[in-house]
C-alpha positions in Angstrom: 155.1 180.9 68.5 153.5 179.4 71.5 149.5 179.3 72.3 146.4 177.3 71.1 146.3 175.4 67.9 145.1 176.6 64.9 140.9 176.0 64.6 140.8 172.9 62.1 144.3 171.2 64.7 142.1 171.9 67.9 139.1 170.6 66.6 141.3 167.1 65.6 142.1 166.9 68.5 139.1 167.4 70.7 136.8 164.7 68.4 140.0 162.5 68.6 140.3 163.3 72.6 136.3 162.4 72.8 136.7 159.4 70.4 139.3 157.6 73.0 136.9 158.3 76.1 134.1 156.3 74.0 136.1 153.3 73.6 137.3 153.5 77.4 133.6 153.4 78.0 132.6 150.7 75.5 136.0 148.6 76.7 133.8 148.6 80.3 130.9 148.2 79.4 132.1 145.2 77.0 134.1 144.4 79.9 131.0 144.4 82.6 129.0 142.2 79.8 131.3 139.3 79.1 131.0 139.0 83.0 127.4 138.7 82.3 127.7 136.3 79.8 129.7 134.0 81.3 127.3 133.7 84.2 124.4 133.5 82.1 126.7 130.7 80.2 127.0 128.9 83.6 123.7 128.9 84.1 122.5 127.3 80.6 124.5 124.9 80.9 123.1 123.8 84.4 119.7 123.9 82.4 121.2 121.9 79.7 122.5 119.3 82.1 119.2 119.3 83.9 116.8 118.9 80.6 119.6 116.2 79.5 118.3 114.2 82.4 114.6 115.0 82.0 114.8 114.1 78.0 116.8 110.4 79.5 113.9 109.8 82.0 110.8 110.9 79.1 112.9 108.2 76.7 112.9 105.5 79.0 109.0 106.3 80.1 108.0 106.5 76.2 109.6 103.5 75.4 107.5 101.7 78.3 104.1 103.1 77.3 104.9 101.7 74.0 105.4 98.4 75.4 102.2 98.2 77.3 100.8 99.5 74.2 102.1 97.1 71.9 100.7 94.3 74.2 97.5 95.9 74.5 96.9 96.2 71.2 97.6 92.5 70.7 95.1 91.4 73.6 91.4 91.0 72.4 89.2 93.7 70.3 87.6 94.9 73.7 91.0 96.4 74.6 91.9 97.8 71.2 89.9 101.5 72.0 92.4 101.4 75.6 95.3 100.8 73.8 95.0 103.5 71.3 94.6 105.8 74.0 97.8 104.6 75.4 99.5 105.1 72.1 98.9 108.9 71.8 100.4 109.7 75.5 103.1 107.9 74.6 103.7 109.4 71.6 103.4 113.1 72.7 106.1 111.7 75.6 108.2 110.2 72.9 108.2 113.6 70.9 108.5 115.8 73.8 111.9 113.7 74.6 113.3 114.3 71.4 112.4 118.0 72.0 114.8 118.2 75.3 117.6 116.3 74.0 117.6 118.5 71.4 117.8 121.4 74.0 120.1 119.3 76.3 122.5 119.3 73.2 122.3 122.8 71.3 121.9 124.5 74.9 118.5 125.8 75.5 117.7 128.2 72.8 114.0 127.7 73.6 112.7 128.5 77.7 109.3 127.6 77.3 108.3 123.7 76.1 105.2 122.5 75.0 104.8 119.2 77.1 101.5 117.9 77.6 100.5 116.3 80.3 99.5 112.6 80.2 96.4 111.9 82.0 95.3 108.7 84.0 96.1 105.3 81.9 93.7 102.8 81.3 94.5 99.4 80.8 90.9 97.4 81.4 87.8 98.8 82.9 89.1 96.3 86.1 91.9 98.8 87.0 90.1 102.0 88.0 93.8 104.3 87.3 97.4 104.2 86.5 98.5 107.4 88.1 102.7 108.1 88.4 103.2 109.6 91.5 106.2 111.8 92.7 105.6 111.8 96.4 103.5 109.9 99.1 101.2 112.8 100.5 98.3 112.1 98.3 94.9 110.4 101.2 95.2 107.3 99.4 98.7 106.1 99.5 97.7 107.0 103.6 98.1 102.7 104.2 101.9 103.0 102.7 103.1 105.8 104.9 101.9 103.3 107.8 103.3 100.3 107.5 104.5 100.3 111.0 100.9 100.8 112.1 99.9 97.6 112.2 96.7 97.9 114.6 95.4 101.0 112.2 95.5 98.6 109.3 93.9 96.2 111.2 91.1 98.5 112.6 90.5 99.8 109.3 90.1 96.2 107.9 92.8 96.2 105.7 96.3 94.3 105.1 99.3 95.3 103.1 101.3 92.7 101.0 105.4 93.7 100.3 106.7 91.5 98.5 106.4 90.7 95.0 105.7 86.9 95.4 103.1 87.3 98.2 101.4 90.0 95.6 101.1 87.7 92.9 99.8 85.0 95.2 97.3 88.2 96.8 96.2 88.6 92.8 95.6 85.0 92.7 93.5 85.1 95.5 90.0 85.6 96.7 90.9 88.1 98.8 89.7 92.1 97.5 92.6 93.9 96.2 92.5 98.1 96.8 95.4 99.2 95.5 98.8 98.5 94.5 102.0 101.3 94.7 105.1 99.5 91.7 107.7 100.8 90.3 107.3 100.9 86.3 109.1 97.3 86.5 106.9 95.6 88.3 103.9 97.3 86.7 104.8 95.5 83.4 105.6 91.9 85.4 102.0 92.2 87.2 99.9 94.0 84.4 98.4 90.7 83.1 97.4 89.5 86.6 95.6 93.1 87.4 94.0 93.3 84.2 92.5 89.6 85.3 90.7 90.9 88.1 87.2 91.8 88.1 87.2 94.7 90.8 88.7 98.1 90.5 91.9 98.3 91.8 94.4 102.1 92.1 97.6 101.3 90.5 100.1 103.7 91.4 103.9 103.7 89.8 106.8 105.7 91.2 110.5 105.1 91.2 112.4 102.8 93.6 113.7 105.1 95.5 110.4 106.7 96.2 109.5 103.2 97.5 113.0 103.0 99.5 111.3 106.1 101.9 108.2 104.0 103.2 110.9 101.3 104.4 114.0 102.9 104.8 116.3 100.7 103.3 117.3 99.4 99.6 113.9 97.9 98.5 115.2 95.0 96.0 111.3 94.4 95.0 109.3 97.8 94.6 105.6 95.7 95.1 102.9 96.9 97.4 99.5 96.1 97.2 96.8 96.7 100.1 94.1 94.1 100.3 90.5 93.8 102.4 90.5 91.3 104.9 87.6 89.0 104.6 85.1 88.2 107.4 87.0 85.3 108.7 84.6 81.5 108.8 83.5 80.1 112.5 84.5 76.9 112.9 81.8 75.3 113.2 81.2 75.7 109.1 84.6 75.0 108.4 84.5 71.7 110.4 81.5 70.8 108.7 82.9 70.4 104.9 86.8 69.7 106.1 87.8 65.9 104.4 88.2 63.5 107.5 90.2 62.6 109.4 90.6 66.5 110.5 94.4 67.8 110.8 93.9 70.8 112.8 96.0 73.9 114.7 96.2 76.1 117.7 98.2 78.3 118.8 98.6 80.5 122.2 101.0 83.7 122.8 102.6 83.9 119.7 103.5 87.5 119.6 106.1 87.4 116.6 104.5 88.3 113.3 107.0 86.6 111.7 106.6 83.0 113.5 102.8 83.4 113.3 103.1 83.7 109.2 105.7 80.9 109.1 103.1 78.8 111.2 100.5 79.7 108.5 102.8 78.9 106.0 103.4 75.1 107.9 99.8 74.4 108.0 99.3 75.3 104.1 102.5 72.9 103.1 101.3 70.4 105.2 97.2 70.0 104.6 95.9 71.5 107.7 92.9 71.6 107.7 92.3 75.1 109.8 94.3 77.0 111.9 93.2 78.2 115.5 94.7 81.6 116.5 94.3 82.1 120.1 93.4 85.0 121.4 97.4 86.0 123.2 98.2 85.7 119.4 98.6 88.8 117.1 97.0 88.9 113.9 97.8 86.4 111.2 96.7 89.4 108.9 100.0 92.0 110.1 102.6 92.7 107.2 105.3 90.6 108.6 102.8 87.9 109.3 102.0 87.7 106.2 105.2 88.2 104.4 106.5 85.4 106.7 103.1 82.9 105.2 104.5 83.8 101.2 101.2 84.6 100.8 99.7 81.3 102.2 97.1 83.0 104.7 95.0 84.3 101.5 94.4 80.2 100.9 94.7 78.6 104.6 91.6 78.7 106.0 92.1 80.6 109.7 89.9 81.0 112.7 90.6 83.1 115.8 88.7 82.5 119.2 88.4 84.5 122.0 88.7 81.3 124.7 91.2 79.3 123.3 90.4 76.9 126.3 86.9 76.6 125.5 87.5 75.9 121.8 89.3 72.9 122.6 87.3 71.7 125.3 84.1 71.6 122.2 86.6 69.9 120.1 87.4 67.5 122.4 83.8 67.1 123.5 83.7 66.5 119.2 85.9 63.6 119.2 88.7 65.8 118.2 92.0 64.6 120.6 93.9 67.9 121.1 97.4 67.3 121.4 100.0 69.9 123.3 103.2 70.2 121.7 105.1 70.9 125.1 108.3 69.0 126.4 107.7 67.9 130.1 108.6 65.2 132.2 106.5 62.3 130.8 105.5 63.3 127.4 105.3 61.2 124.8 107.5 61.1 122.1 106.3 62.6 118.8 107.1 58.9 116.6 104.8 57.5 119.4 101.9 59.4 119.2 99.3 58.1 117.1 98.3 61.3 114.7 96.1 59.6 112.5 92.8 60.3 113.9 91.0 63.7 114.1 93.4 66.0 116.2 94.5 69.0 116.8 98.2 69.8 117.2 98.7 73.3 120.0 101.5 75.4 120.4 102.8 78.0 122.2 105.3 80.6 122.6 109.0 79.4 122.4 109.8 81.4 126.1 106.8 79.8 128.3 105.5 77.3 126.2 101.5 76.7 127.3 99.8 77.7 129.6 98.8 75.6 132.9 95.0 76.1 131.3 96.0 75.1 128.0 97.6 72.1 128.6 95.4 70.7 131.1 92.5 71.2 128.3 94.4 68.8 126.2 94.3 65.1 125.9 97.7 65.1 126.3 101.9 66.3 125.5 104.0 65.6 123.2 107.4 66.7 122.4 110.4 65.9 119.7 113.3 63.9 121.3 116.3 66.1 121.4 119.2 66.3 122.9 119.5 66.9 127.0 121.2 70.2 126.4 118.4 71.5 124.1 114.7 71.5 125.1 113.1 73.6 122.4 112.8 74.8 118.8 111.4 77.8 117.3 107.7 77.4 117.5 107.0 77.7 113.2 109.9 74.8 113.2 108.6 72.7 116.0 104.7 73.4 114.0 106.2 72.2 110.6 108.0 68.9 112.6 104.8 68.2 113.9 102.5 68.8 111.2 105.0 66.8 108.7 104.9 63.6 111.1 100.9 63.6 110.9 100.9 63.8 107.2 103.9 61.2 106.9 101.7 58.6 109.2 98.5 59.4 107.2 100.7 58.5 103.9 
């Protein structure tokens, strides 16, 4: 007989009917959260990745705290109470490490990391701060951004050493040291030479590549250090206390930075006594001027006149024969001339040579034989030719 079901058969039915609906709807939304999973998935594991890396950079930045540490604590009792306070910043970076690889291995079960913060580092009461640095915006890395600026630096009476050997001679040196920007290497290979000196010197550390943005290439030595430049000495005082007989130089139009430093550089290998820096001449005192003296120009004792004529006219009125190294039709020859004496050897720029006023307020030329189809060498060469035959006849 056709018609409905009996009661207890339709009922069966219906809960069964509403129990297959539930599981279409649990199927989707299942469905719809494995979707969600699977993103959130993606994304922990980008985190993981991403505190892997953190936890490898803390390791490596622990591990040289507790080096400096270590030889802290091995230098006298004065610097025992500085190198605990390293320890502790090390150690909380050392933990914190451990903590993220942890993460960077398990996946991140844990969004929120107690890291603390390590504050300034203090190595000797001489170097005012160590302070990492991520980026080159902060007022006083202003010099480093600028290294093109050469005039700035100079108004502001300041030079900046980059390179690694000319920093180490800078740190050797008289001279006032302001700061220095190093990658964690080269903090470690300079720390005894910056805990040496007496004033207080900004240390900052970042990572090459940080240091590859001031210069725009591959820096293969991350050293910068920004010096004062001292009040230069007249002459007059230096002439006074030089050893006799003088050795002195001059030089006129010497734009490059780089021959001007390599000049400097001559005069300090060969005993000269001062250098004259005319006043066509840039600054002994640029970057590449002193990059190109290794550092020499913080021990050669320099002088710059505003008459370059004049000054050789009082040293000549001094007994000083001033000598122009210049080829020309009836020079002498460089093994002829008699450099034993007081003198002073002048050069000029490699296009022109001297001037007509600079050479006639010399005694007189001289030049290096050469062949007939050359008539010139670069000017620092032609300075350290010169400057060797004085000291070679003054044995």
């Amino acid at each position: 007989m056709g018609g409905w079901p009996t009661n207890s058969g339709a009922f069966a039915q219906v809960a069964q009917f509403k129990a297959v609906l539930r599981l279409h709807k649990a199927s989707d939304t299942l469905h719809k959260a494995s979707g969600d999973l699977h993103t959130v998935a993606g994304a922990l594991h980008t985190a993981s990745d991403g505190l892997h890396t953190a936890a490898g950079a803390l390791h490596k930045l622990s591990g040289r705290l507790h080096k400096v540490a270590g030889r802290l604590h091995k230098s006298p009792e004065r610097l025992h109470a500085p190198s605990a306070t390293l320890h502790k910043p090390a150690g909380r970076l050392h933990t914190a490490s451990i903590q993220l690889h942890k993460e960077s291995a398990h996946g991140p079960t844990v969004f929120t990391l107690p890291i603390p913060v390590a504050g300034p580092l203090h190595s000797r009461v001489a170097i005012s701060h160590i302070r990492s640095v991520q980026d080159l915006d902060a007022p006083e890395l202003a010099l480093y951004r600028t290294l093109k600026r050469v005039e700035e630096h100079e108004r502001a009476g300041v030079l900046v050493a980059a390179n690694n050997k000319v920093i180490k001679r800078l740190l050797a040196s008289r001279f006032t040291v302001v700061s220095a920007l190093l990658t964690p290497a080269w903090l470690e290979k300079l720390e005894s030479q910056l805990r040496a000196r007496t004033e207080a010197i900004a240390v900052f550390v970042a990572e090459p590549a940080l240091l590859e943005t001031i210069t725009g290439y591959k820096m293969h030595q991350g050293a910068l250090a920004v010096a004062k430049i001292p009040p230069l000495p007249d002459l007059a005082s230096l002439l006074a206390t030089a050893p006799r007989p003088l050795l002195l130089a001059a030089v006129e139009g010497i734009a490059s930075a780089e021959n001007l430093g390599a000049i400097v550089r001559c005069c300090a290998a060969f005993g000269a006594h001062v250098l004259i820096v005319g006043e066509t001449c840039g600054s002994p005192f640029q970057r590449r001027a002193v990059a190109g003296s290794m550092g020499t120009i913080f021990e050669q004792p320099v002088v710059r006149t505003e008459n370059l004529v004049a000054t050789l006219t009082t040293l000549r009125a001094r007994g000083v024969r001033c000598l122009a190294a210049h080829p020309r039709p009836g020079a002498k020859k460089l093994s002829a001339a008699d450099l034993r004496g007081d003198c002073c050897l002048v050069f000029g720029a490699e296009g022109p040579g001297l001037t007509e006023a600079v050479l006639a307020a010399c005694d007189d030329a001289v030049e290096i034989p050469m062949p007939s189809h050359m008539n010139s060498l670069n000017v620092a060469v032609a300075a350290g030719v010169f400057l060797y035959e004085a000291t070679r006849q003054r044995g």
